[in-house]
C-alpha positions in Angstrom: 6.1 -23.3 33.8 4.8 -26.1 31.9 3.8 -29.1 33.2 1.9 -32.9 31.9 1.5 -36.9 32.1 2.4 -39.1 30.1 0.0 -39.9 27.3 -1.6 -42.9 28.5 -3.0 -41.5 31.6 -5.3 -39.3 29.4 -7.5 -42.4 28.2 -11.3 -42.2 28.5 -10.8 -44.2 32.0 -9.5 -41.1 33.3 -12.0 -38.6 31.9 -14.0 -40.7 34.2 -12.3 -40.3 37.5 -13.5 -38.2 40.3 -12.0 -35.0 39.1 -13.7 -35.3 36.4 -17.3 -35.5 38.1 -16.6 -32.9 39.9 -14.8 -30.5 37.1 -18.4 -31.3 35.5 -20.6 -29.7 38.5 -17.8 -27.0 38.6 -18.5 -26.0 34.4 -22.2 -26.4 35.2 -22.4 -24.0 38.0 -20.0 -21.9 35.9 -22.2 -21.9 32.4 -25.3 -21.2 34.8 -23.4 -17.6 35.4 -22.4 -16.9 32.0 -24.0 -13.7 30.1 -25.2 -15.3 26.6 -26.0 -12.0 25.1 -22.8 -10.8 25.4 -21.1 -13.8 24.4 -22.8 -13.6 21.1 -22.6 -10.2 21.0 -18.6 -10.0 21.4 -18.2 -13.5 18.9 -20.1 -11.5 16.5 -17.8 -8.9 16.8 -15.0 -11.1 16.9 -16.3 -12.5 13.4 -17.1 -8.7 11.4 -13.2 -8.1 12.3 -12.0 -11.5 11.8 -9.5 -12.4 8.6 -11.5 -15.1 7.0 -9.2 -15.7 3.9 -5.2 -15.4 3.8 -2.6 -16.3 1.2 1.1 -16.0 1.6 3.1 -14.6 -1.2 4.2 -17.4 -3.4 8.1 -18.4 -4.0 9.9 -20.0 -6.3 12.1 -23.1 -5.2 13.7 -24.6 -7.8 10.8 -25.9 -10.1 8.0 -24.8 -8.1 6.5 -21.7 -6.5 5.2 -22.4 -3.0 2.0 -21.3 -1.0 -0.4 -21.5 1.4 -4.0 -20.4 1.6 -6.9 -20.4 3.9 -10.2 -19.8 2.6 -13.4 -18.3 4.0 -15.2 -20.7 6.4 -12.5 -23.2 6.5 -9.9 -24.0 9.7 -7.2 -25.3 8.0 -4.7 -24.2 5.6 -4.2 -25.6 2.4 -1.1 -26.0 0.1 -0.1 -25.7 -3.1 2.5 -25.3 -6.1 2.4 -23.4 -9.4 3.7 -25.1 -12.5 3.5 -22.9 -15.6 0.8 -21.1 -14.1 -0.8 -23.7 -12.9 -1.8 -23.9 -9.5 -2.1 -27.8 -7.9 -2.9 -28.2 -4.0 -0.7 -30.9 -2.7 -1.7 -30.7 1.2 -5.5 -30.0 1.6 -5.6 -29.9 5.5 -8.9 -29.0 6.1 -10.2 -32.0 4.6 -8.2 -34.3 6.2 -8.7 -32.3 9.6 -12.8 -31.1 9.2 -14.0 -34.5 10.8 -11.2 -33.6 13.9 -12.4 -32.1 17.3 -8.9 -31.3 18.0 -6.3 -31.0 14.9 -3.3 -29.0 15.3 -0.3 -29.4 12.3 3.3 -28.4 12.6 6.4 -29.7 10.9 5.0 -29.0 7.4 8.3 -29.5 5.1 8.7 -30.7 1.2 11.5 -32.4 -0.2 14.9 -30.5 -1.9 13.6 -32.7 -5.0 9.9 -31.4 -4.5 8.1 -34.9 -4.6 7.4 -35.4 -1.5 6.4 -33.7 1.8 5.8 -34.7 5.7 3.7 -33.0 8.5 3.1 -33.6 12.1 -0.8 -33.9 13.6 -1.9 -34.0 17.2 -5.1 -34.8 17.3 -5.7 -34.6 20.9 -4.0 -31.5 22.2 -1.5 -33.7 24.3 1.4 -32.2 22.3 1.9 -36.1 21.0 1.9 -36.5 17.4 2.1 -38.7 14.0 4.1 -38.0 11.4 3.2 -38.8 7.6 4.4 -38.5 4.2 2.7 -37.8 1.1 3.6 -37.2 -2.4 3.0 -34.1 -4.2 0.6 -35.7 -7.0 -0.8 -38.3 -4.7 -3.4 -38.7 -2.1 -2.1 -41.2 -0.3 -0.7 -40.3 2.9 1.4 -42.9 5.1 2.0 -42.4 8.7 5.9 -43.0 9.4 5.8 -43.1 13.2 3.2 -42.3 16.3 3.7 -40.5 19.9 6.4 -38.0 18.7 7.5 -34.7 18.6 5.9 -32.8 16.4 9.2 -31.3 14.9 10.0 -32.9 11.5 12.9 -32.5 8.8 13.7 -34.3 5.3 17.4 -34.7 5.2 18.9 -32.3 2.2 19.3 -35.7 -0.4 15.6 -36.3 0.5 16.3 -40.0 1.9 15.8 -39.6 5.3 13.1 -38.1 8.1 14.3 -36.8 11.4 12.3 -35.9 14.0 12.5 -36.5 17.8 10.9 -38.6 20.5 10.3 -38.2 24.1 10.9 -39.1 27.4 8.0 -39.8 30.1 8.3 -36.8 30.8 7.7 -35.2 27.4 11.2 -33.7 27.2 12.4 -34.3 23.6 15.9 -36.1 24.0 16.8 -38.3 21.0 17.0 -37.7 17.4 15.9 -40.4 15.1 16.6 -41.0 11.1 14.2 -42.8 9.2 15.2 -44.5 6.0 12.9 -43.9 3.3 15.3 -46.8 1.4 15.3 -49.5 4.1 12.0 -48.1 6.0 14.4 -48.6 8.8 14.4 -46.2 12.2 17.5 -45.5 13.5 19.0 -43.2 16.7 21.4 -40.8 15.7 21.6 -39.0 19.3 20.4 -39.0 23.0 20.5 -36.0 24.9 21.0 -37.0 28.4 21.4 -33.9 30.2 17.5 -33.5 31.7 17.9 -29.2 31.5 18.6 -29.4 28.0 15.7 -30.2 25.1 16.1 -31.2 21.6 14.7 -29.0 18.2 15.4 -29.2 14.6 15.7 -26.0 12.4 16.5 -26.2 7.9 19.1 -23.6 6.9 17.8 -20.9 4.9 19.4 -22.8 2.1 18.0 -26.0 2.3 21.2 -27.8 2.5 21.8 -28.1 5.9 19.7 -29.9 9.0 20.8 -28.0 12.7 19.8 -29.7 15.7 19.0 -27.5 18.8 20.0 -28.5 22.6 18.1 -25.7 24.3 17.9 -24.6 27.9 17.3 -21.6 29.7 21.0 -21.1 31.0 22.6 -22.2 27.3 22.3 -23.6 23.6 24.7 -25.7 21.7 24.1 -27.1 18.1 25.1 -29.4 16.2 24.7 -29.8 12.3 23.9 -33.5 10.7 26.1 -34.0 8.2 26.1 -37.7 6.5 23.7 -38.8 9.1 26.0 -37.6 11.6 26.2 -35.1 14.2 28.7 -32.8 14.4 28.8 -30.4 17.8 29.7 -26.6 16.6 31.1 -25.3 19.7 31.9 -26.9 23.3 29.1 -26.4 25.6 29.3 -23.0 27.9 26.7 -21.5 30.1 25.0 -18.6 29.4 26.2 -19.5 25.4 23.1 -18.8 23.1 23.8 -19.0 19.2 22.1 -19.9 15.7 23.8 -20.9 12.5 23.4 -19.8 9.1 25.1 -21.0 6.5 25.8 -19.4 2.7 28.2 -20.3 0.0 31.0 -22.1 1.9 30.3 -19.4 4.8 28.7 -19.7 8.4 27.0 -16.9 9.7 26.5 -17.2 13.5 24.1 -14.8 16.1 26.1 -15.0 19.0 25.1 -14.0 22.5 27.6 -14.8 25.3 27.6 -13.6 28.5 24.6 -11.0 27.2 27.2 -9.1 24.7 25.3 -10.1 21.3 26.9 -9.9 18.0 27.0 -11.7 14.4 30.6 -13.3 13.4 31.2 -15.7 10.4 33.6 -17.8 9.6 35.2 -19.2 5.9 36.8 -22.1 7.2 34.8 -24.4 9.2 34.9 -22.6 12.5 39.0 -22.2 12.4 38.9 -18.0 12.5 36.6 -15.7 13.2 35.4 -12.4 11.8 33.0 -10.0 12.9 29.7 -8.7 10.8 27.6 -6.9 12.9 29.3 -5.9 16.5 27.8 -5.5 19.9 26.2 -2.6 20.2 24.9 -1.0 23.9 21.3 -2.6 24.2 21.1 -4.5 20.9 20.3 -8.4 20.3 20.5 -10.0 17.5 17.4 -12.2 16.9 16.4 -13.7 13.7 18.5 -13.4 10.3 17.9 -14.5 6.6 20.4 -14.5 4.1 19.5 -13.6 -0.4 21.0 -12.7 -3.3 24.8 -11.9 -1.3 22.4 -9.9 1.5 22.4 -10.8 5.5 18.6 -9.1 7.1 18.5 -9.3 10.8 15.8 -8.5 13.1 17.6 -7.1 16.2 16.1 -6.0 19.5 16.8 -2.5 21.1 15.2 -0.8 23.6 12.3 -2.9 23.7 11.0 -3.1 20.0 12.5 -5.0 17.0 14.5 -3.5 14.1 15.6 -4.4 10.9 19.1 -4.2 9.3 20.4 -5.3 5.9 24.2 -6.2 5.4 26.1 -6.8 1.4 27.9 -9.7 2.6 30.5 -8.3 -0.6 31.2 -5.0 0.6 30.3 -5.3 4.5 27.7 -2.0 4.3 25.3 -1.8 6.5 21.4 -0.8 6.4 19.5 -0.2 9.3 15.9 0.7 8.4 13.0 2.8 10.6 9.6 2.5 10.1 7.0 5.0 10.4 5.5 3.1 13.5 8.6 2.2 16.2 6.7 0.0 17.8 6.4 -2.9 15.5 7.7 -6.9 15.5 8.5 -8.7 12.5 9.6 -11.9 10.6 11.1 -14.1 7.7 8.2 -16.3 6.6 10.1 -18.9 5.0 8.0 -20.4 2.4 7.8 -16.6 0.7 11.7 -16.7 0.9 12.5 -19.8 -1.0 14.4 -18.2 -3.6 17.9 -17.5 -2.4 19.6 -16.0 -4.9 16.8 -13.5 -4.8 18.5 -10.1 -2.8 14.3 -9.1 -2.6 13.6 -10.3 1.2 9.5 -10.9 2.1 8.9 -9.3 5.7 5.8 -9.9 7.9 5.4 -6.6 9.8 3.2 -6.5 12.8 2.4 -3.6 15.1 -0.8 -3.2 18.0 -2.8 -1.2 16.2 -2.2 -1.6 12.2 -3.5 -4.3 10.1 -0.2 -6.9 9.6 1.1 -6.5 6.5 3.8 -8.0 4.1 6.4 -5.9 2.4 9.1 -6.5 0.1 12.7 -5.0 1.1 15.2 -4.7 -2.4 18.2 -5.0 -0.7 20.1 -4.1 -3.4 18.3 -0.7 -3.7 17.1 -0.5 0.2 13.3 -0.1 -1.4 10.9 -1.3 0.6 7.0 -2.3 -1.0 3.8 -2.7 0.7 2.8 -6.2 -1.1 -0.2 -6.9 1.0 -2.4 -5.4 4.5 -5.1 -7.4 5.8 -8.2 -5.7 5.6 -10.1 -5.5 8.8 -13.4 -4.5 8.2 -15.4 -2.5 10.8 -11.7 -1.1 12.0 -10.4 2.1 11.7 -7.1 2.6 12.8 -7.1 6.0 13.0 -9.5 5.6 16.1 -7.5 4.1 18.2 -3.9 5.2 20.3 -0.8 3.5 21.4 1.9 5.0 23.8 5.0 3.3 25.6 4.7 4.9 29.5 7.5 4.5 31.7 7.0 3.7 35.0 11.1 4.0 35.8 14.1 3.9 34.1 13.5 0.4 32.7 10.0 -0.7 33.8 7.0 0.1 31.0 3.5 -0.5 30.0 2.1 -0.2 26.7 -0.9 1.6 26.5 -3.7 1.1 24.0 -7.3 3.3 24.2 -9.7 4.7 22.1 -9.3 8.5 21.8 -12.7 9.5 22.1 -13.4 7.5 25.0 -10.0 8.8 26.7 -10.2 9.9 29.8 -9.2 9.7 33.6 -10.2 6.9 35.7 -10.8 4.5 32.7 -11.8 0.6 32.6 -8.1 -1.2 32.2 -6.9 -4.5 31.1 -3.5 -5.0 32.9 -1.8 -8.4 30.7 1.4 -9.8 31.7 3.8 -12.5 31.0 7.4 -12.2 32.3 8.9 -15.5 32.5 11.3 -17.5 30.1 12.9 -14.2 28.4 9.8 -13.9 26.1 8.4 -10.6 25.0 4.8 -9.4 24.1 5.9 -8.4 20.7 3.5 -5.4 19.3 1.6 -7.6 17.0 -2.3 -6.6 15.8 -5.2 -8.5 17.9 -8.4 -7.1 16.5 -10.0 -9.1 19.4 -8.5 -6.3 21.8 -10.8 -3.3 20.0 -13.5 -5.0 21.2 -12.7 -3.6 25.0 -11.5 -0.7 23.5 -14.8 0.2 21.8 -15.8 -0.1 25.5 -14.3 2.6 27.0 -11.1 0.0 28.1 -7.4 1.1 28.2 -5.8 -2.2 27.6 -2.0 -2.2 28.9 0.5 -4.8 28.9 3.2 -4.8 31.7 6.9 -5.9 30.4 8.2 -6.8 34.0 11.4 -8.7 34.8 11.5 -12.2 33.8 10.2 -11.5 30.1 12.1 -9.9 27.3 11.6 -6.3 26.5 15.1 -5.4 27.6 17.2 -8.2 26.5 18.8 -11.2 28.2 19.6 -9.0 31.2 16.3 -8.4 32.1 15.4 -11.9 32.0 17.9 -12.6 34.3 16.7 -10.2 36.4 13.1 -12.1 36.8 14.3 -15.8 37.3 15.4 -18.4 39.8 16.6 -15.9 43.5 15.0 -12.9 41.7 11.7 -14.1 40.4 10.2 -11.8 43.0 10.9 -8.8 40.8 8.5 -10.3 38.3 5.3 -9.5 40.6 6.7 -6.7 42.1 6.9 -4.9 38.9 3.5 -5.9 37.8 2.3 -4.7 41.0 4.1 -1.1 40.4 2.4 -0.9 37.1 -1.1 -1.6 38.6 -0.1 1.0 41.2 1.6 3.6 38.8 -2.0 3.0 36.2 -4.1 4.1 39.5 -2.0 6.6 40.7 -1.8 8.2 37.9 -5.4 8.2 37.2 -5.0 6.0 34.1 -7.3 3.5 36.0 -8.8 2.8 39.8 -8.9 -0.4 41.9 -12.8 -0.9 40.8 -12.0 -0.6 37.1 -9.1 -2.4 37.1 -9.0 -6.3 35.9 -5.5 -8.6 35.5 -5.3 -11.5 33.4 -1.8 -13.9 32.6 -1.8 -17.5 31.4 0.7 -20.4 31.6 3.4 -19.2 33.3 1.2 -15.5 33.1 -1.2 -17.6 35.2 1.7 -17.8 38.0 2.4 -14.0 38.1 -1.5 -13.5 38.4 -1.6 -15.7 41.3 1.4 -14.2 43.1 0.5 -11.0 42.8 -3.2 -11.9 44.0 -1.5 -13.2 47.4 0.8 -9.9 47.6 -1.3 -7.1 46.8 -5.5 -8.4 46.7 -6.8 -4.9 47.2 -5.6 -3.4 44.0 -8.1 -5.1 41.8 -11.9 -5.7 40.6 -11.1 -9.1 38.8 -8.8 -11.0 38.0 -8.1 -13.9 34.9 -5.9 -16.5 35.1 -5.9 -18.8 32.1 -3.9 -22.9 32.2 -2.4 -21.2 35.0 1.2 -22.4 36.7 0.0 -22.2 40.2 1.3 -24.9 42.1 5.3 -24.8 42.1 7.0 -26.8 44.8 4.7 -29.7 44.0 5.2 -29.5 40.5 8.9 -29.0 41.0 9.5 -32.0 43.3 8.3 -34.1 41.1 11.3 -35.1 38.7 9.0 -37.6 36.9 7.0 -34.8 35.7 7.4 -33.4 32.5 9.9 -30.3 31.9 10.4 -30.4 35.6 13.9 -30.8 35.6 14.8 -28.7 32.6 12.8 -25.7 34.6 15.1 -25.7 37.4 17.2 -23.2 35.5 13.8 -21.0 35.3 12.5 -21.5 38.8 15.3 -23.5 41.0 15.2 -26.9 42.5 13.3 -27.0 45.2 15.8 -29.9 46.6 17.9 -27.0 47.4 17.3 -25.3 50.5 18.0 -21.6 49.4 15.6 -22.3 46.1 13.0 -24.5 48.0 12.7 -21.0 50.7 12.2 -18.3 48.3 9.9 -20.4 45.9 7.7 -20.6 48.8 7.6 -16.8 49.2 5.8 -16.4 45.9 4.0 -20.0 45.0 0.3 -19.0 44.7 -1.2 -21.8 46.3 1.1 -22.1 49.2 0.3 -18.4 50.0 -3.2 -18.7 49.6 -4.8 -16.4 52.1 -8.4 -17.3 53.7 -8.4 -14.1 55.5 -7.6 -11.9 52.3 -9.8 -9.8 50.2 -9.4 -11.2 46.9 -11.2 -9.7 43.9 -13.1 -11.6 41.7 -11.5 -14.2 39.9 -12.1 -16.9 37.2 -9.7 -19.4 36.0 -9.5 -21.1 33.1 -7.6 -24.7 31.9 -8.4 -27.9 29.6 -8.3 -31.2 30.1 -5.8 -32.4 27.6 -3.4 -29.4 28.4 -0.1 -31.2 28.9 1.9 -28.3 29.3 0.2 -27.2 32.6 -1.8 -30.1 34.1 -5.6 -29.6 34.4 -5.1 -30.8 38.5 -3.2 -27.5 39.0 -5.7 -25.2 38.6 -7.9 -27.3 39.9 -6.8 -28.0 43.4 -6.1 -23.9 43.0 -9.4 -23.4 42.6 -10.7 -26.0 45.3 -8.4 -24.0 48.2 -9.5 -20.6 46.8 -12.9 -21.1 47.4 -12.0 -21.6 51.0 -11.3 -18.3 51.3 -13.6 -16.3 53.3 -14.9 -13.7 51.1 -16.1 -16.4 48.5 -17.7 -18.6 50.9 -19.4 -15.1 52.4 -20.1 -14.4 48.7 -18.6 -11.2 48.9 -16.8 -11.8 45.6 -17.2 -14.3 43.5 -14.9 -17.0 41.8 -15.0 -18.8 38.5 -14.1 -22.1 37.0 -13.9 -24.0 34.1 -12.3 -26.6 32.6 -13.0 -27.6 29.2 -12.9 -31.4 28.8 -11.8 -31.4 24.9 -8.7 -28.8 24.4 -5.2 -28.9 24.7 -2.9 -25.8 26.3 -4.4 -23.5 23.6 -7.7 -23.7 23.5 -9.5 -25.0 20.2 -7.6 -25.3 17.1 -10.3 -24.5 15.4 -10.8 -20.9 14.1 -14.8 -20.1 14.7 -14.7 -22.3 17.6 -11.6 -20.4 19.3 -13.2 -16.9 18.3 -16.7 -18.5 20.7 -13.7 -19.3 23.8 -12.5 -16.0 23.6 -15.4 -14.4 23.6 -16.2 -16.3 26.5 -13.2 -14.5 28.1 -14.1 -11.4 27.0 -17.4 -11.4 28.4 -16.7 -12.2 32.0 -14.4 -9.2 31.7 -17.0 -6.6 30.2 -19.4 -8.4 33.2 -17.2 -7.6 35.8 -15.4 -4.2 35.2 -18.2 -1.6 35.0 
């Protein structure tokens, strides 16, 4: 759950308030504990694995090849165009964004006439951001508009900007056009449904703008077309879908009802034909379309897949990889060139280096085009392995094989909220616990994604419950199994991660040694209550509205504060959040923490609990590289401190 104020409660008078005060004696007493040694220690570590420089494979547009690079001590990406072999930056982000304590970017997009570009920057971590413009030979860069979304679009004839403002409660609800002709701003739609929230997505080939009304029960999109928008279907629940369009064709993922399948239609969503069908456990996720060729990423049995489809002949390709458990995706400004049927794939996996490989479709060849190199790694080291608890319920596993044994130091990491998955992707971070004699295992309970839209449902609104309970049989199946014991055994979740920490804290304290819980969602009915907060009412299709009776009971069962027990034996616990977080208010975790501690084994200092709140971030930490490598370290080290 995500929660915030509106921007102008975060002004210096409020950093000033009594919280604040407080917060400050809180990080004091909290810095005071820290083990320096081993911060430094694990940062260093962090650095010697670290991928200092990156480049993404360069594609060609129309009269430009595109890419981006970061380079070796820098933060910030930097972007640039070839010309006849010659390479010009035209977006050098780490100068404008060095001088920043906070500077996050997103909406980065260039013009179908490749002149011009825009990008979003929040500079505060409050999600609120400006949007600016800037040539592709110039360095002057002019703000269009403040206090936005940080989604951005140039309209396929390059004379308008869209992008999307905000309510007070930071729900993105009306689409805006700005003339770059008239300089005039104009409102092209209001979405006043409070569950649903507005994003904007640029076809694969550049020629169409799709605007996203997203909630958790449905989507329904509409496509701008002369400045207008057009709705593609009538609005149904439980009616997900993307569009794709390619040579007078629409191409359309379609999930209804949790039967998933790709259909297209040739005359303007008249008649129907089916591409890929629904097939027993499969979703359809992400698709790209080259050279005549369809590539889809689809979900089964927990891990991602890739097929490839002639869109002449109707053949399919499914493809298998020498690791199964592996996530990918379609970076698009490596796949610029459309008529080209050669599609550029990230891979990721938990214990590989990510690489990119080019798939021919034409020939179904696949080639390795780059691996990071992870120096002071060898892969070859480490293990992975899928264990099932039951039929559906699994942990994956990662360990060290010559520090494998019974009874090991875990890391139990769970989610399970929203339908999203821990996709297997490579966090050299991780090998630092690992080196340690860790097992680090990640828990795919109800409420996330691992199995599909069914077993999302199965972890949300009257069943939320089977979220903890699941994560409390994989803490129970790890020690009675002898993966792990209680003493060895530490938890950690953030955001709505933080919630199924705190929950399962309250329903089963004597199973753990320590427990993390980072911008944690802890206080629910209070949040939920409050309809001027943001995202509040749009998460009553993931939580319930506590107005109800039936929702306001069974949230109660589970809401870590409310079920804060003075009498319990908690393990040790430290809690993390930020001041500028606007997704889950700093005050959550913060009155959390000021009841906790009320608790009598803290106040007997049997165990001991943690808090800090930086006064500087946003809901992810720094967005600075070197800096965020120091936080996480931070992290780290309480862990290594407390499991022994």
């Amino acid at each position: 759950m995500y929660q915030t104020k509106k921007k102008k409660q975060y002004s210096n008078k409020t950093r000033k308030n009594k919280d604040v005060s407080i917060i400050k004696k809180i990080n004091s007493n909290f810095e005071s504990q820290l083990n320096y040694p081993l911060i430094k220690s694990i940062s260093n570590e962090f650095k010697q694995r670290m991928v200092h420089e990156h480049t993404s494979i360069p594609s060609l547009y129309k009269k430009y090849q595109y890419y981006y690079k970061i380079n070796k001590g820098d933060n910030y990406q930097k972007y640039y165009v070839i010309d006849n072999e010659k390479h010009t930056c035209i977006l050098d982000l780490e100068s404008i964004g060095k001088s920043k304590s906070f500077f996050s970017v997103s909406g980065v997009s260039f013009s179908n006439d490749e002149t011009f570009m825009v990008f979003s920057v929040d500079t505060i971590g409050n999600r609120f951001h400006s949007i600016y413009k800037k040539d592709f030979f110039s360095d002057t860069i002019v703000k269009i508009i403040s206090d936005v979304d940080g989604d951005v679009k140039i309209s396929p004839d390059c004379r308008f900007i869209y992008y999307l403002k905000m309510n007070q409660s930071m729900r993105s609800h009306k689409l805006f056009s700005y003339d770059l002709q008239t300089k005039k701003h104009e409102c092209l739609f209001t979405e006043n449904d409070d569950s649903f929230s507005l994003g904007l997505e640029q076809s694969t080939d550049r020629n169409y703008i799709n605007l996203h009304c997203v909630s958790w029960e449905s989507t329904h999109v509409y496509v701008l077309l002369n400045n207008q928008c057009k709705l593609v279907y009538k609005k149904e629940k439980d009616l997900f879908y993307n569009l794709i369009p390619y040579l007078n064709t629409w191409y359309i993922t379609y999930i209804k009802n949790g039967i998933s399948k790709i259909i297209y239609t040739e005359d303007n969503f008249k008649t129907y034909h089916t591409l890929l069908p629904n097939k027993p456990n499969v979703e359809y996720e992400e698709c790209v379309i080259k050279g005549h060729y369809l590539c889809c990423i689809y979900k089964k049995n927990g891990y991602s897949h890739l097929v490839s489809v002639n869109l002449i002949t109707k053949k399919e390709k499914y493809f298998e990889f020498k690791t199964p458990m592996s996530s990918f995706s379609f970076p698009g400004m490596s796949n610029l060139d459309i008529c080209n049927p050669k599609i550029i794939i990230n891979v990721y996996s938990y214990l590989q280096p990510n690489k990119t490989i080019e798939l021919n479709c034409v020939t179904n060849d696949i080639k390795t085009i780059h691996t990071e190199k992870i120096n002071h790694y060898q892969s070859n080291k480490y293990g992975e392995k899928l264990i099932k608890v039951n039929d559906k319920l699994c942990i994956t596993m990662l360990y060290r094989k010559d520090k494998y044994k019974k009874n090991m130091k875990c890391l139990l990491y769970g989610y399970g909220a929203y339908g999203t998955n821990i996709d297997p992707e490579f966090d050299s971070n991780i090998i630092s616990l690992l080196d340690r004699g860790f097992i680090y295992c990640i828990a795919h309970v109800r409420g996330g994604g691992f199995h599909g839209n069914n077993w999302y449902k199965e972890g949300k609104l009257l069943k939320k419950m089977n979220t903890f309970k699941d994560f409390i049989e994989c803490a129970r199946y790890l020690i009675r199994n002898k993966y792990t014991e209680s003493k060895k055994l530490a938890i950690w979740g953030r955001s709505a991660g933080g919630l199924l920490i705190g929950a399962t804290l309250n329903m089963a304290p004597e199973l753990f040694q320590f427990a993390v819980l980072g911008v944690p969602f802890v206080d629910v009915i209070n949040t939920m209550k409050d309809k001027s907060k943001p995202l509040t009412l749009e998460e009553y299709k993931e939580w319930g509205n506590p107005y109800n009776k039936n929702y306001e009971s069974y949230i109660k069962k589970y809401d870590p504060i409310l079920n804060i027990d003075l009498k319990a034996k908690y393990p040790n616990v430290y809690i993390y959040s930020n001041l500028e977080d606007t997704l889950v208010e700093y005050k959550e975790p913060f009155h959390y923490y000021m009841k906790m501690k009320e608790a009598d084994v803290f106040k007997n200092k049997e165990r001991n609990l943690y808090m800090n709140i930086n006064l500087k971030y946003g809901h992810t930490q720094s967005s600075k590289r070197y800096e965020n490598l120091n936080e996480q370290a931070i992290i780290y080290s309480m862990i290594v401190k407390q499991i022994k």
